[in-house]
C-alpha atoms as one frame of an Amber mdcrd trajectory, in Angstrom:
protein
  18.715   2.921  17.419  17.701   6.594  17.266  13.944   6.625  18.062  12.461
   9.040  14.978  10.767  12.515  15.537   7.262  12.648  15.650   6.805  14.128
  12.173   8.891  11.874  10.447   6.844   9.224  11.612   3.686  10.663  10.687
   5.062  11.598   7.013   6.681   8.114   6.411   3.378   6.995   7.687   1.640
   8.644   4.439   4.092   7.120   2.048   2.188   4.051   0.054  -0.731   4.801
  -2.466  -3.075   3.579  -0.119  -2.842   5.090   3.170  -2.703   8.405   1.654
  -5.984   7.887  -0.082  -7.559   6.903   3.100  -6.135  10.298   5.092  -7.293
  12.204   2.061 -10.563  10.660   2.307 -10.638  11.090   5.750  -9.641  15.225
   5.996 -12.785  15.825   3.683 -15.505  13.217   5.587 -13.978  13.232   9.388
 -15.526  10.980  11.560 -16.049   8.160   8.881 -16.923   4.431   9.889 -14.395
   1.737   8.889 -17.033  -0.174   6.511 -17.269   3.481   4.466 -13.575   3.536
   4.165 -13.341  -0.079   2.703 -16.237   0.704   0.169 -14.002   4.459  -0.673
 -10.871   2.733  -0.803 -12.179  -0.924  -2.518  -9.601  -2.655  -0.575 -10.642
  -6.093   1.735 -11.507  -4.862   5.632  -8.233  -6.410   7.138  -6.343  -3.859
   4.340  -7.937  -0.726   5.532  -7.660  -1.725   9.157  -3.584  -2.420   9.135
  -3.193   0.863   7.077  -5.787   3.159   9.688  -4.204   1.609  12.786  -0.807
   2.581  11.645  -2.158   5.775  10.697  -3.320   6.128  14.245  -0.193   4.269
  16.172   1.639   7.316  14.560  -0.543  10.152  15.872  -2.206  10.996  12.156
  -5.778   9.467  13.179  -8.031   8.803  16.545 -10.482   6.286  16.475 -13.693
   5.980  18.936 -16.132   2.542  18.981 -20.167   2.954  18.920 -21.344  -0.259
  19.458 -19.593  -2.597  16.843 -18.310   0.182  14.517 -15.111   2.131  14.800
 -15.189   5.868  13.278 -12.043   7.400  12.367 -10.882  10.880  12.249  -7.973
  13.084  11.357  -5.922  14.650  13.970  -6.079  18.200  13.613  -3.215  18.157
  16.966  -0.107  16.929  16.797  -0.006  14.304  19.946   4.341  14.242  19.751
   4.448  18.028  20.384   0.823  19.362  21.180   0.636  21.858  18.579  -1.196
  21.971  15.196  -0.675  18.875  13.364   1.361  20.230  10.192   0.247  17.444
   8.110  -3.032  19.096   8.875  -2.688  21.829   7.280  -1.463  20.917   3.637
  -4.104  21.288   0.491  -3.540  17.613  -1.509  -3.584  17.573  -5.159  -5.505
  15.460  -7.128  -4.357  12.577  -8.200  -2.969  12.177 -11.805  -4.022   9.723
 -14.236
């Protein structure tokens, strides 16, 4: 199996509803506590969690623990190639009702 480039992971990473609200949220508020997330996002704790630490296992997010709460934060470098993060850069839309 062909082991996927770092972008493509990081894109395919943004694909459900969900995670993409999160990274949005996360671009304009950057170091943001988990329990702020759930309350953005209305989805249960466990939710948010499996969505930020794939974010993170694919280089999108870091996270760093103060005492029993985790802040998150968007990558502005790309760990695969250690150059600006291209996902980074791009202006969202809003979302369409």
């Amino acid at each position: 199996m062909q082991q996927k480039i770092g972008c493509v992971s990081c894109f395919k990473s943004l694909g459900t509803d969900s995670r993409m609200t999160i990274y949005k949220f996360l671009t304009e508020k950057h170091d943001t506590a988990v329990s702020e997330i759930v309350k953005f996002v209305e989805l249960k704790q466990p939710t948010v969690s499996y969505h930020l630490n794939e974010m993170k296992k694919n280089g999108l997010l870091s996270s760093k623990k103060i005492g029993k709460e985790v802040f998150y934060t968007v990558n502005s470098v790309c760990p695969h190639y250690e150059s600006a993060c291209v996902a980074h850069g791009i202006k969202f839309l809003p979302a369409q009702n």
